[in-house]
N, C-alpha and C positions, 0 to 999 in steps of 0.2 A: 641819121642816127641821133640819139637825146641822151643825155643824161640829164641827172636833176638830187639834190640835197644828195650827194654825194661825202657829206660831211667828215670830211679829211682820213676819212678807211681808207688807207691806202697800203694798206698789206697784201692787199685782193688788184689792185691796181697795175699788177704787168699783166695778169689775166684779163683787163678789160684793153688794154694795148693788143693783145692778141685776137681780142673781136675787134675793136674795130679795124686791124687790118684784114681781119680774113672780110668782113663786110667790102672794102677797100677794092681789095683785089676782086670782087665780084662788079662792084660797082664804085669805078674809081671818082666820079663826079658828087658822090654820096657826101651831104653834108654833115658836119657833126654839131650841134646845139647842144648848149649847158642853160638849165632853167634855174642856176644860182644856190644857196649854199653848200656853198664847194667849203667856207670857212667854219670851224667849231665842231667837236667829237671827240677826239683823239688826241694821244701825246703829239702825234705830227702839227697840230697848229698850236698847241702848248710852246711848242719848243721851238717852232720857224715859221710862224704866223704867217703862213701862207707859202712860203718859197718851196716846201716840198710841192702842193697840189698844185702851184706853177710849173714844175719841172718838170709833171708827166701830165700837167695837159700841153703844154707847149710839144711832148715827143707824139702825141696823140693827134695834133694838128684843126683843134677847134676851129671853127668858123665866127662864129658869136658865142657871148656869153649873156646871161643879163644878172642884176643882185637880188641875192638871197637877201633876209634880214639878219640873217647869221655873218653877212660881209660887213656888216655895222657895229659888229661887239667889242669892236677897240676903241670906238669912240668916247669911254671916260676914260681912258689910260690916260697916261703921261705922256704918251707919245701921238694922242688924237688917232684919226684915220691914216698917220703915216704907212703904214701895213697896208692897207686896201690902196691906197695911191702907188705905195711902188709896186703891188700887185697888177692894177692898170697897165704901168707904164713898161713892165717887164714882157708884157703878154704880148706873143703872135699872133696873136687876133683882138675883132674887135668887140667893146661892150653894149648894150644896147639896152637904153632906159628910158621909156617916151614921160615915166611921171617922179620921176627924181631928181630935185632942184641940187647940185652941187655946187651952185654959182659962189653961196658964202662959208663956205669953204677953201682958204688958200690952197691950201695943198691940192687941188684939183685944179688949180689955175693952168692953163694950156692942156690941158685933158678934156675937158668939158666941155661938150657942143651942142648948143640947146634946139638943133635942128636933123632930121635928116641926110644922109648921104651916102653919095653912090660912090664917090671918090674918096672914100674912106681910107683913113690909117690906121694900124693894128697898134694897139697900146691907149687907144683913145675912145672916150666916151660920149655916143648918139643916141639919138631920140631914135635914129632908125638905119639901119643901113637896105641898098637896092643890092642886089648880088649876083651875077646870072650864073645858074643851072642848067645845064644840054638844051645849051641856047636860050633859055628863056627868064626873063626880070622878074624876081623874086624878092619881096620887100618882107622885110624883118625889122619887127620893134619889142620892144621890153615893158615890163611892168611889174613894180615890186610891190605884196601890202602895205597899206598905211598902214596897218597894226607895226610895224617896226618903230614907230615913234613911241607905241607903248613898251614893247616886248624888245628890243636891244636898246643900243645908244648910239643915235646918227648924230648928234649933238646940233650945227646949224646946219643940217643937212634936211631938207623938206620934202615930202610928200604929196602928190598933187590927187585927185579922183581918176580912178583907172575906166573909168568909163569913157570922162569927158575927151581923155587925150587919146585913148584908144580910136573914138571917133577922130579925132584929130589925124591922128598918125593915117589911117585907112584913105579917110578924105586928100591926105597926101599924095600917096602913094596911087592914087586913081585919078590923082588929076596929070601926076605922071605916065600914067598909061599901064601900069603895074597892075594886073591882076592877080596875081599869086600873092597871098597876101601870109603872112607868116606871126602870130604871138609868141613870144619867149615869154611865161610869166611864170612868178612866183608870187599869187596868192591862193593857190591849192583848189584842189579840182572842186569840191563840195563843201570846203570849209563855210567860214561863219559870213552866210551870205550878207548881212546888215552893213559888212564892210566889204568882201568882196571876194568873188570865185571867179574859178572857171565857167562852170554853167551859167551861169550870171551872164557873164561876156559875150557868151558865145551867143546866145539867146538875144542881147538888147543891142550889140553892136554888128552890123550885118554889112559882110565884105571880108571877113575874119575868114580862113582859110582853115588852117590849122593850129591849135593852140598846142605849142610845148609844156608844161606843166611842172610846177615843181610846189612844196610849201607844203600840201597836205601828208606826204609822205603816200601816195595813191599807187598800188600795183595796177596796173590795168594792162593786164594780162592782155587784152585785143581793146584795138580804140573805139571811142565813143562819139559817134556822131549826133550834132544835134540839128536838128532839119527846122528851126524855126522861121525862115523867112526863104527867100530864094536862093540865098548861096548856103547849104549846109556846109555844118563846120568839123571836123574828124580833132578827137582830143584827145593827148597820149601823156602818159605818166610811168616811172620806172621805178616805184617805190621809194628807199632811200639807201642809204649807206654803203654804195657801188655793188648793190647784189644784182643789180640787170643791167644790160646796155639795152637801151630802146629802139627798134628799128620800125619805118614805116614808108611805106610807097605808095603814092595819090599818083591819081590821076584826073586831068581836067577835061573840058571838053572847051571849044575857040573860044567861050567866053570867058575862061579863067574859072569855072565852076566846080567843084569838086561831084566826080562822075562813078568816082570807084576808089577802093584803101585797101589797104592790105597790110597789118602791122602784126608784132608779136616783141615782147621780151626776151634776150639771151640771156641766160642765167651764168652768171661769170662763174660760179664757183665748177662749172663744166668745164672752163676753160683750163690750159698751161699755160705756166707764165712766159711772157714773151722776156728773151733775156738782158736784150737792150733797157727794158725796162726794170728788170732785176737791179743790172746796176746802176744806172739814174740814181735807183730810193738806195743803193745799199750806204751811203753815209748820213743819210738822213737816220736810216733805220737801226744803226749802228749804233746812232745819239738817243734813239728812243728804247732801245733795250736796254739801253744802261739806266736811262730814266727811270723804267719801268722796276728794276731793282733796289730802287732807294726809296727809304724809308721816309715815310709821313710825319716822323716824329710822334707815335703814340702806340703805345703796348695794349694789346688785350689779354690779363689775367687767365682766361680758356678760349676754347677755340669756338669761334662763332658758328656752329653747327648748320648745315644745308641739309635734314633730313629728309629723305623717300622713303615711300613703303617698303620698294620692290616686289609688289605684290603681294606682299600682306598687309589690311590694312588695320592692326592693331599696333604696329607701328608709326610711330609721327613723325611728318612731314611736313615740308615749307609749304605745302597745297592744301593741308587741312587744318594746319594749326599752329598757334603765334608761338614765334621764334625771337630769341634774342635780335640777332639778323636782320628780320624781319621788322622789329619796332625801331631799332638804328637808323633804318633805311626811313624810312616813315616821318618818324624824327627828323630827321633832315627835312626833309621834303616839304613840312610843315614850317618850320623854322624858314628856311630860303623861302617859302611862298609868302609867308606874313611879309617877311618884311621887304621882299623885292614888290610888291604891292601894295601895301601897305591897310591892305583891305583886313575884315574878322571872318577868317578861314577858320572855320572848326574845327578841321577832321585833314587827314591824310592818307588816301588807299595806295597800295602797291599791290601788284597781283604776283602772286607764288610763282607764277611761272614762270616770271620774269629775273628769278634772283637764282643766279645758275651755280654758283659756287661756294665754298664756306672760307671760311679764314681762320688760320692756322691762331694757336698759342701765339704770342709773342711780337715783337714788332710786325704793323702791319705798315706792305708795302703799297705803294704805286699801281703795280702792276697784279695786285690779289682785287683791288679794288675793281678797277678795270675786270676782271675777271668776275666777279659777283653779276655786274652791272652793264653786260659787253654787247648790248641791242643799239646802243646812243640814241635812248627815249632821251624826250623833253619834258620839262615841267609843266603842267597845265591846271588851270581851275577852271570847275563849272558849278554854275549854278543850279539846286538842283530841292524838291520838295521832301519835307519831309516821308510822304509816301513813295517818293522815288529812290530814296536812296536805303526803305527797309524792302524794294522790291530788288534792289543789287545786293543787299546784303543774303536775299534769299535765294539769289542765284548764287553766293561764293559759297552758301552750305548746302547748295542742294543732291552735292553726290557724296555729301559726306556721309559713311566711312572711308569712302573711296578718295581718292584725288580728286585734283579738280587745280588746272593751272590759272584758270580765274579766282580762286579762294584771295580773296581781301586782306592784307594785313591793313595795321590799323593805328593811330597817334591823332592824339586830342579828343577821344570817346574809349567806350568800352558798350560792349557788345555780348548779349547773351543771346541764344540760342539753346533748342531744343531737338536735338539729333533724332528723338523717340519719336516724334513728330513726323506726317508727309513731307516731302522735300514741297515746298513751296508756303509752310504754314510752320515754318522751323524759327525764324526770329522774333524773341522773347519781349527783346528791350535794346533801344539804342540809346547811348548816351553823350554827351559831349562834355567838355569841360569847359566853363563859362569864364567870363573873366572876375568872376569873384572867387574863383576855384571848387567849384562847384558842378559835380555832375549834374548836368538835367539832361531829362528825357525828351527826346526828337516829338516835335507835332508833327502832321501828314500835313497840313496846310501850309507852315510856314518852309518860305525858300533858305536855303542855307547855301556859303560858299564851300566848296570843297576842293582839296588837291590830289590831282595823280597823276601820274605818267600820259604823254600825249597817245601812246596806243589802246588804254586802258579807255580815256574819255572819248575814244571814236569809236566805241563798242568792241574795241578786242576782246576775244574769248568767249564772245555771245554776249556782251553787256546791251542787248534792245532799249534799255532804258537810257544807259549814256549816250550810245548815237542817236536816238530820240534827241537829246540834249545838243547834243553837237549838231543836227539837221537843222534845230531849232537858234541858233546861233547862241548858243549861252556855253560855250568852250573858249577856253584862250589861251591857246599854246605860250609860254611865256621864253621854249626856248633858249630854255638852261637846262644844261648835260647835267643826266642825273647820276652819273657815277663822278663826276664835281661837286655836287650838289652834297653825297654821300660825305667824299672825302674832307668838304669844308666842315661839317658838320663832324665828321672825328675830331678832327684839329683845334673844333671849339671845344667838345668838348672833352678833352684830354683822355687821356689812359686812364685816372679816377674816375674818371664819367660811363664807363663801359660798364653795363649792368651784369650779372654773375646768372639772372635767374627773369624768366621771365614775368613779366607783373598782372597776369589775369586781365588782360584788353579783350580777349574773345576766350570767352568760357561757355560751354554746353552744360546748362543746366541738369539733363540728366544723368551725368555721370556726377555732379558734386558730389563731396564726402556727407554722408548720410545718407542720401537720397537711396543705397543699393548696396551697403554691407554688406549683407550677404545676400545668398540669394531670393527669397523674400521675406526678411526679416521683419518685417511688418506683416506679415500675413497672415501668423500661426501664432508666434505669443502673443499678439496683438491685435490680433485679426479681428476680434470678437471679444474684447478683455472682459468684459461682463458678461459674458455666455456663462464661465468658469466661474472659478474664489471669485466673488464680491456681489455680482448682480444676483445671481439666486445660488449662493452656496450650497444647496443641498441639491442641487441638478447633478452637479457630475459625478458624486460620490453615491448619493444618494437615491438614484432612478433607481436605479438593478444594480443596488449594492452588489450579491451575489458575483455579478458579473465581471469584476475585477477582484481584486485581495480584500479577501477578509468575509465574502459569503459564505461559503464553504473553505475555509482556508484548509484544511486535508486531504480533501479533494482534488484530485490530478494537480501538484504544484509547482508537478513539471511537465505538463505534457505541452504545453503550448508555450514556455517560459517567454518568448519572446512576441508573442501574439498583441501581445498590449500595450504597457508601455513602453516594449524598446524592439515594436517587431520591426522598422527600417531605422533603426535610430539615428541614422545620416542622413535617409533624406527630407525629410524637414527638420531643423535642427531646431528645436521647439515647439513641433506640432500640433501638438494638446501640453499644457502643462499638467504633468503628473497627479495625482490627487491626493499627496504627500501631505500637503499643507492641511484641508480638509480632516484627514486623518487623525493628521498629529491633534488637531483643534478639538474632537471628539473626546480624544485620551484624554488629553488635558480637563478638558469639560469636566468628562466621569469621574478622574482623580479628585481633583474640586469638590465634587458635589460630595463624594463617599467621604472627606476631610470634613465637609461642611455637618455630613447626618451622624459624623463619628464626633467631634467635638458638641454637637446639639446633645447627642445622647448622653456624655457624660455632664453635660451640663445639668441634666433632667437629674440623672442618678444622682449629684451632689447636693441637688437641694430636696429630692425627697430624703435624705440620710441624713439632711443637715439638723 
């Protein structure tokens, strides 16, 4: 049995007590492995930094654990890695980390053994432990990314190449006569190979049995064997957030070779909670519902809208169109990515489908937040070209009018679009805001950094172009909870800082005002403006005078009254302009002229009389 980034959800957590005993009682020899961040999500390591996800792995009965990079985010506290050392030291089983130096670090002092063992003790930390399983020696070791020196805080805690020691460890464990060979790792099944995966491993270090998996956040629904040398290697992953327990069954043949597997995910949300386990969490849980109720310190003026169509889609939605909500979340995301990196990040996406709830009027709580935000995605950046990032812009508009829980919200650019347009040929203009303050427009050549949610940049939602990105290693999870991320970001910016209305960051050009007043208001008074009065004034009054008022004006005056100018007088509302002006212009004329031959004439008469 596996788990893996299990990231302190532990509301679901007497349901996974209940697989793995029902596994248990099938097969009581069944081991259980943790592939590491167990720490970071939830108000449960908010508020007991670690002791709840202690208490119901200890009733669970782990065998090994190894570190996530998530077990490293105390290290700028005030308190250092005190929290991950009494974590260690409290635990019933063992940890196991063949490339994580903890030597200079005190607080690890008598915990940390920078070798393998078979004579191991629970609460203490190896490069590997031997184990035996229905009879037979099973060697397990660990591996966490070195991306943790960028993306948490180990402080003098180091890092070593998971390749070199992986050889290391293997080379052990075979000179001990151990062919079962076992990885616990956390650096994600397909992540950013340059620094280091699973497939990676499995492929260059050969002797590798089976790889436990954690880091990418990976479902793999049935495991993945990779047969690149003589020992194939079987690779299993449970997603994140305690939504599966993993199970998996090998089979070897006398050489310790893997010969046959048979694995699959339990879906805990299938499960009843076990009730031992109910009450383990219930004072923990007790301390997080109240948490959950108290206020952030910041009021919002209205209520932050989460609009759906419900099947209509002339109604707006968080899936096809920017929201208050929406640029908040964005906002943040932006903000915590500049400066937890300190790189020039342009732009920040969030995908609609991601933002499940609205918030109320009025003080905003704890637990509304958490509710908007309730997936515990990570912060991530990728680099990405200017034509790549108008070919995701062209998948977040391409079912619009329709939904679309890929639709892009948007912070540090603005974004037009053309709805009227084929979906795929729908984006106008992308723009960024520079650091002069200043929009400019995206070139297709030039690379740009960007921020968004870690499922968003591994292609969720069909984004081909991000996992493109992510395959290519220009992803970097950084590993900060984005409904923290959210909440910091209120908190900076106050109750005054909440916007009332939203600011035009994604606009569909053809609905702007003018572009369709009416219905085609350009077509008919304007359609042809010099056809009528001005370009040859005598055309429409004057072809077949007769033919309107004033040929025959006695003539039938009623028999077709509305035949002319007002026989649909709605439905083009301007169709032909009248021939009124024309008209009037005639009278006038004649008037004129007959003033002009009447003053001439008396002019005549007073000078022959004079």
């Amino acid at each position: 049995m596996h788990t893996n980034d299990t990231h302190s959800a532990l509301e679901n957590m007497p349901k996974t007590v209940t697989a793995v005993k029902e596994v248990r009682e099938a097969n009581p020899d069944a081991l259980l492995l943790d592939a590491g961040d167990a720490f970071t999500g939830t108000l449960y390591f908010n508020e007991f930094k670690g002791e709840a996800e202690l208490a119901l792995m200890k009733l669970m009965g782990y065998d090994a654990m190894t570190f996530g990079n998530h077990e490293f985010d105390l290290g700028s506290s005030p308190e250092g890695h005190q929290a991950l050392a009494d974590f260690v030291k409290g635990a019933n089983f063992p940890f196991v980390s063949a490339n994580v130096d903890f030597s200079k670090d005190a607080k690890f002092d008598g915990l940390f053994n920078d070798f393998i063992e078979s004579a191991y003790d629970n609460g203490e930390i190896y490069n590997g432990i031997i184990k035996e399983v229905n009879g037979e020696r099973v060697g397990i070791f660990g591996l966490t990314t070195e991306e943790t020196a960028d993306i948490s805080s180990p402080g003098s805690i180091t890092f070593e190449n998971y390749l070199e020691e992986a050889e290391k460890s293997v080379e052990y464990f075979e000179s001990q006569g151990v062919n079962k060979i076992i990885a616990l790792t956390h650096i994600g099944y397909d992540d950013n190979a340059a620094v280091d995966n699973d497939l990676v491993l499995a492929e260059q270090v050969e002797g590798i049995d089976i790889i436990v998996g954690g880091h990418s956040h990976t479902a793999l629904s049935k495991p993945v064997v990779v047969a690149e040398d003589a020992t194939p290697t079987v690779l299993v992953q449970t997603g994140n957030s305690n939504s599966n327990l993993g199970l998996l069954d090998v089979s070897f043949d006398e050489n310790g070779v893997v010969i046959d597997n048979d694995g699959n995910l339990i879906k805990i949300s299938d499960k009843t909670a076990d009730q031992e386990a109910v009450d383990v969490l219930a004072p923990f849980k007790a301390q997080v519902d109240a948490v959950a109720k108290q206020e952030i310190g910041v009021s919002t003026p209205i209520a932050l809208e989460n609009p759906r169509t419900n099947g209509d889609n002339t109604n707006p939605s968080v899936r096809k169109n920017e929201t208050i909500l929406g640029n908040l979340i964005t906002d943040g995301m932006l903000s915590k990515a500049k400066n937890f990196t300190g790189e020039n990040i342009i732009m920040s996406l969030q995908n609609g489908g991601g933002i499940r709830a609205a918030i109320d009027a009025g003080p905003i709580t704890v637990g509304e937040i958490i509710t908007v935000l309730p997936f515990a995605n990570t912060l991530a950046t990728m680099d990405l070209t200017g034509a790549e990032l108008k070919e995701a812009f062209e998948i977040s508009f391409s079912q619009y009018p329709g939904e679309n829980g890929g639709f892009l919200h948007v912070a540090g650019g603005k974004v037009e679009f053309d709805s009227a347009k084929p979906a795929g040929e729908r984006v106008v203009s992308i723009k960024y805001l520079n650091e002069d303050g200043q929009y400019v427009e995206i070139s297709d050549q030039e690379t740009y950094t960007i921020a968004t949610n870690a499922f968003t940049a591994k292609g969720g939602d069909g984004y081909d172009v991000f996992a493109k990105a992510y395959a290519e290693g220009r992803v970097t999870d950084l590993g900060l909870s984005d409904w923290e991320n959210f909440r910091d970001h209120l908190v900076t910016i106050g109750s005054e800082g909440i916007p009332t209305e939203v600011e035009g960051r994604i606009v569909d050009i053809s609905s702007m005002p003018g572009e369709d007043p009416g219905e085609n208001p350009g077509e008919d008074p304007g359609d042809n403006p010099g056809e009528n009065p001005g370009d040859n004034p005598g055309e429409g009054s004057g072809d077949n005078p007769g033919d309107d008022p004033g040929n025959k004006p006695g003539e039938n005056p009623g028999d077709n009254p509305g035949n002319k100018p007002g026989e649909n007088p709605g439905k083009t509302p301007g169709g032909k302009l009248p021939n009124t002006g024309t008209n009037t212009f005639i009278v006038l004329f004649a008037g004129l002229l007959l003033i002009l031959v009447g003053g001439g004439s008396i002019f005549l008469y007073k000078r022959r009389t004079a």
